[in-house]
C-alpha positions as a printed NumPy array, in Angstrom:
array([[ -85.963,   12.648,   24.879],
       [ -85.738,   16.272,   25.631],
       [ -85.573,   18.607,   28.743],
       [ -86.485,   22.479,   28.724],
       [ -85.27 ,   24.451,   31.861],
       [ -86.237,   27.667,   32.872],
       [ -84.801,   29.966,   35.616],
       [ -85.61 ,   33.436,   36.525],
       [ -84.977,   36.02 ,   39.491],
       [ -87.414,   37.365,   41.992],
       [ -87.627,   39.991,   44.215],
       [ -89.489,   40.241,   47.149],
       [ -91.054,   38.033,   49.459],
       [ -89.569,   34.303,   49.   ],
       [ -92.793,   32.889,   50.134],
       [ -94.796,   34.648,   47.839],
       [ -92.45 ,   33.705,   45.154],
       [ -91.982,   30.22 ,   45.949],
       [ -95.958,   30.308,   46.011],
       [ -95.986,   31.622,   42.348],
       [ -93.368,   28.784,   41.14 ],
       [ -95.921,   25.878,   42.548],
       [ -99.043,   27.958,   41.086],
       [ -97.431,   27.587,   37.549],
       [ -96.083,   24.068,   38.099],
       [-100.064,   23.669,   38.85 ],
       [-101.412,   25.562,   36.537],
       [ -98.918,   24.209,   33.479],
       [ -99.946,   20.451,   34.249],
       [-103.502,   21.547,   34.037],
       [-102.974,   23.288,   30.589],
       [-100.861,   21.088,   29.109],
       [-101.506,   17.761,   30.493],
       [ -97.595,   17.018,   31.347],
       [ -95.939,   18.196,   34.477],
       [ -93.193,   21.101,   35.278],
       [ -91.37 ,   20.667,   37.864],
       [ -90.677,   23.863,   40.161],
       [ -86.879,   24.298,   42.557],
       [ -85.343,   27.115,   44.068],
       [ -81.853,   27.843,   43.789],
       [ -79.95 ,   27.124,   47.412],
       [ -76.077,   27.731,   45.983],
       [ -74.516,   28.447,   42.822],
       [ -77.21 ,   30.912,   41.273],
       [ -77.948,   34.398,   42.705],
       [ -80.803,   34.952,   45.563],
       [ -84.293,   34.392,   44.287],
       [ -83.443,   32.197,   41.404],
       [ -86.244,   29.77 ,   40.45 ],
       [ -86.326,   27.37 ,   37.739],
       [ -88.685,   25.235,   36.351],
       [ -88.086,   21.93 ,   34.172],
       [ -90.248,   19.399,   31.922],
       [ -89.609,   16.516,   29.756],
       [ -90.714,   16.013,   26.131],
       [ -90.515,   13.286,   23.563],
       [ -90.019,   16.055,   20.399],
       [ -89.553,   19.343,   19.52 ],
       [ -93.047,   18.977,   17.557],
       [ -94.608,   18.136,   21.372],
       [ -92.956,   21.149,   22.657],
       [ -94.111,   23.636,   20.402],
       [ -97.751,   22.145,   21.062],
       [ -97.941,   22.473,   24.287],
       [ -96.452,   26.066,   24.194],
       [ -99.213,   27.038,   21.913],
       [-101.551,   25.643,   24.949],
       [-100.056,   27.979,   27.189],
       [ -99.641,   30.921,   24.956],
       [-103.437,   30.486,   24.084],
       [-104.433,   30.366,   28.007],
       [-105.892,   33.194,   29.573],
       [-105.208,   31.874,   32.702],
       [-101.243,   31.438,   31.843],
       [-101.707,   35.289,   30.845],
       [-102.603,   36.35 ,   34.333],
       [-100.029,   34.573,   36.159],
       [ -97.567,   35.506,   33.816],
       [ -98.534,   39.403,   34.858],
       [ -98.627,   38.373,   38.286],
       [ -95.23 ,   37.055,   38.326],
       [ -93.323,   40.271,   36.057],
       [ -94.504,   42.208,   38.872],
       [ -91.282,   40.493,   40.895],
       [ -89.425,   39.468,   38.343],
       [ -85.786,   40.939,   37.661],
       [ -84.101,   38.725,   35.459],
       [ -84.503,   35.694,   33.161],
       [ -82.15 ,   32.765,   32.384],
       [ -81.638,   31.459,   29.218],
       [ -84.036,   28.932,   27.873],
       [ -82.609,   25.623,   27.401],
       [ -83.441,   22.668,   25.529],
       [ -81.073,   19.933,   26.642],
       [ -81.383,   16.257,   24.849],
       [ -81.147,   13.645,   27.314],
       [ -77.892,   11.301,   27.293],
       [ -78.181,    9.195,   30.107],
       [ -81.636,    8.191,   31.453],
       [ -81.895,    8.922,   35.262],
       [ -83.894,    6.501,   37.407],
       [ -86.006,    9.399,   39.183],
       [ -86.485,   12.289,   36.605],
       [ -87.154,   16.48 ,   38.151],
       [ -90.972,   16.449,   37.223],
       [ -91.392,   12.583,   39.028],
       [ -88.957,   13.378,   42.519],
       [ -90.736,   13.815,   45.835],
       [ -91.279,   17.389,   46.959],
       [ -87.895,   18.425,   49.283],
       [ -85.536,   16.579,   46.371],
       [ -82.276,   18.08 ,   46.418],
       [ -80.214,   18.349,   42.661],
       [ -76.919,   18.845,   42.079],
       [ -76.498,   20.422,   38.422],
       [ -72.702,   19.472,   37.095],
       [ -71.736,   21.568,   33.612],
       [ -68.925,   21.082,   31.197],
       [ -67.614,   21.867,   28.12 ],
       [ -65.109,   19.854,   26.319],
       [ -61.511,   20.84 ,   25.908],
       [ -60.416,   22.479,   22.115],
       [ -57.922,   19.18 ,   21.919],
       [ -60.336,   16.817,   23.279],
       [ -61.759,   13.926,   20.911],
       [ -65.794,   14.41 ,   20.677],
       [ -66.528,   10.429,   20.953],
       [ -63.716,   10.397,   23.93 ],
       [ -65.284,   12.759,   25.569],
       [ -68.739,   11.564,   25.086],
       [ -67.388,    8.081,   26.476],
       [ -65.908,    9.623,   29.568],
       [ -68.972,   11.628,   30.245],
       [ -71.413,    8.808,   30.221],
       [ -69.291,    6.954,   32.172],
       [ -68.937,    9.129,   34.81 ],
       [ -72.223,   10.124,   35.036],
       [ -72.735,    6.129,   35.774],
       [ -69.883,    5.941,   38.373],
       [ -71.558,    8.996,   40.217],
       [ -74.88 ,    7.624,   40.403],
       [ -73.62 ,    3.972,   41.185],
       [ -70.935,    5.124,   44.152],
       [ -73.655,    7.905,   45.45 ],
       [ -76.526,    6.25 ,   45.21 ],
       [ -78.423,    9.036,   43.221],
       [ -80.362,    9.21 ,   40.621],
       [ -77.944,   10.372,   38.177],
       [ -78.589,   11.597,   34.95 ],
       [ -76.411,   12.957,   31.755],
       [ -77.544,   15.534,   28.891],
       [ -76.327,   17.887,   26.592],
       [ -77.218,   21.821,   26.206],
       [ -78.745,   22.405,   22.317],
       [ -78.896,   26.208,   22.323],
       [ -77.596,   29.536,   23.912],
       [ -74.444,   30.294,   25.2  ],
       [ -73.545,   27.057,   26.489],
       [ -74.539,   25.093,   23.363],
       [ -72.391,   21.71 ,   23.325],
       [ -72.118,   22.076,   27.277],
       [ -72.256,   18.632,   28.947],
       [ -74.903,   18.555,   32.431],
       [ -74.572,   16.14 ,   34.82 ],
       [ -77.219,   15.907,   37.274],
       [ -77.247,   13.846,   40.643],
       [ -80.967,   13.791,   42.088],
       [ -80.946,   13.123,   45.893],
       [ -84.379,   12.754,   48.171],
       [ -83.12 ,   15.058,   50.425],
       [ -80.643,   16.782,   51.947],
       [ -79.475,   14.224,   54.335],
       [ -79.105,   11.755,   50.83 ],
       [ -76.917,   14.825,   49.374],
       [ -74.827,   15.028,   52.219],
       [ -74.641,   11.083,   52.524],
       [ -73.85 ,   10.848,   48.497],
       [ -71.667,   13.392,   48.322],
       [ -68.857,   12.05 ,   51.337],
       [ -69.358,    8.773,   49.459],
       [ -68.043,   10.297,   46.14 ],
       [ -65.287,   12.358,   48.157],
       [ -64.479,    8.652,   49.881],
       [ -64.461,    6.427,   46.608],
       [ -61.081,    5.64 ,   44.784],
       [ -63.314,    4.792,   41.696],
       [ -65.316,    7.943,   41.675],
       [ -62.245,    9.905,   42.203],
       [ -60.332,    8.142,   39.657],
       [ -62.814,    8.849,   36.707],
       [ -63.401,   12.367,   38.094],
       [ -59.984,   12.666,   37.686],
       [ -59.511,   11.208,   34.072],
       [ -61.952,   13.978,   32.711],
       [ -59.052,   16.334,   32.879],
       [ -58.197,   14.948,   29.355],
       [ -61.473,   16.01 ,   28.1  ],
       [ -63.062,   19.098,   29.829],
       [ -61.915,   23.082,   30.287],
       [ -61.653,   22.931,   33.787],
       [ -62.099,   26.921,   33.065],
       [ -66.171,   25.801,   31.834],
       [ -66.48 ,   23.887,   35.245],
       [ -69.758,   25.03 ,   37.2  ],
       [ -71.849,   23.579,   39.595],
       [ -75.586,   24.836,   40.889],
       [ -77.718,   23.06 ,   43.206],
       [ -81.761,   23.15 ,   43.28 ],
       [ -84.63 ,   21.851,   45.996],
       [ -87.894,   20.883,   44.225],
       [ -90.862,   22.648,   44.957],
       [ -93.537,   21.147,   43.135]])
């Protein structure tokens, strides 16, 4: 299993733009038959940074659903309606899924709140050792925080081989809740802790998203 992500930067009015993120998370489903997921960046990405995400089985079902869109006159509109605000794009990314969460992006309740966790592994560290800790922790956070938590790893662009760990909340008040839990929890801690054998701690970034659609 696969996940694509998409971000970009508007400018403008935010409610216009968060209005153009749900018409394409519409408008994609429609086209393609599988849903996209719209968020807004709230911290950790610049203002006006919207993303999109979607699951997929193969890179075969990818590229058949992209030549849905690309074939779409609709798409072709909305796509000119949104350059008009549009400053700059993200990288594509293809990321193939380690760890399974329990609530994916495209299935969470409107208002979700994600926490987006990435790494890259140390020059010294050993690939399976690091793969081990990874999964783990990405277990221990969901388990301790009570989020869905899931684990994958970046296929292409600059952070190729980067590690994302993503904790999927149903709202804010779950973040906040989740979060002191982690902060209060010897266990958590301890395998946070134990990844300083394995990751740059230079790589370490963390963005946070609300779903839109």
């Amino acid at each position: 299993m696969y996940q694509v992500q998409r971000t970009g930067r508007f400018k403008g009015s935010m409610t216009s733009n968060i209005a153009l993120a749900v018409e394409a998370s519409k408008l994609y489903e429609e086209i393609t038959g599988a849903p996209l997921a719209a968020w807004i960046a709230s911290a950790g990405m610049p203002t006006g940074t919207l993303g999109w995400s979607s699951l997929f089985e193969t890179l075969d079902e990818l590229a058949t659903r992209n030549g849905l869109i690309l074939a779409s006159a609709k798409w072709s509109k909305l796509e000119d309606k949104g350059a008009i605000n549009a400053t700059e794009w993200g990288v594509d990314q293809i990321a193939q899924v380690i760890v399974w969460p329990a609530t994916t992006g495209p299935t969470a309740p409107v208002g979700s709140q994600v926490l987006q966790s990435l790494v890259r592994a140390n020059q010294g560290a050993d690939p399976m050792e690091m793969l081990q800790w990874a999964t783990k922790m990405a277990e221990v956070a969901g388990r301790v925080s009570g989020a869905s938590s899931g684990l994958s790893q970046f296929g292409f662009g600059p952070d190729w081989g980067a590690y994302s760990f993503t904790s999927l909340f149903t709202d804010s008040a779950a973040l906040d809740a989740g979060m002191a839990k982690n902060m209060a929890s010897a266990e958590y801690l301890g395998v946070f802790m134990e990844g300083r054998k394995y990751v740059d701690m230079s790589s370490m970034r963390r963005v946070m998203f609300a779903k839109l659609a």
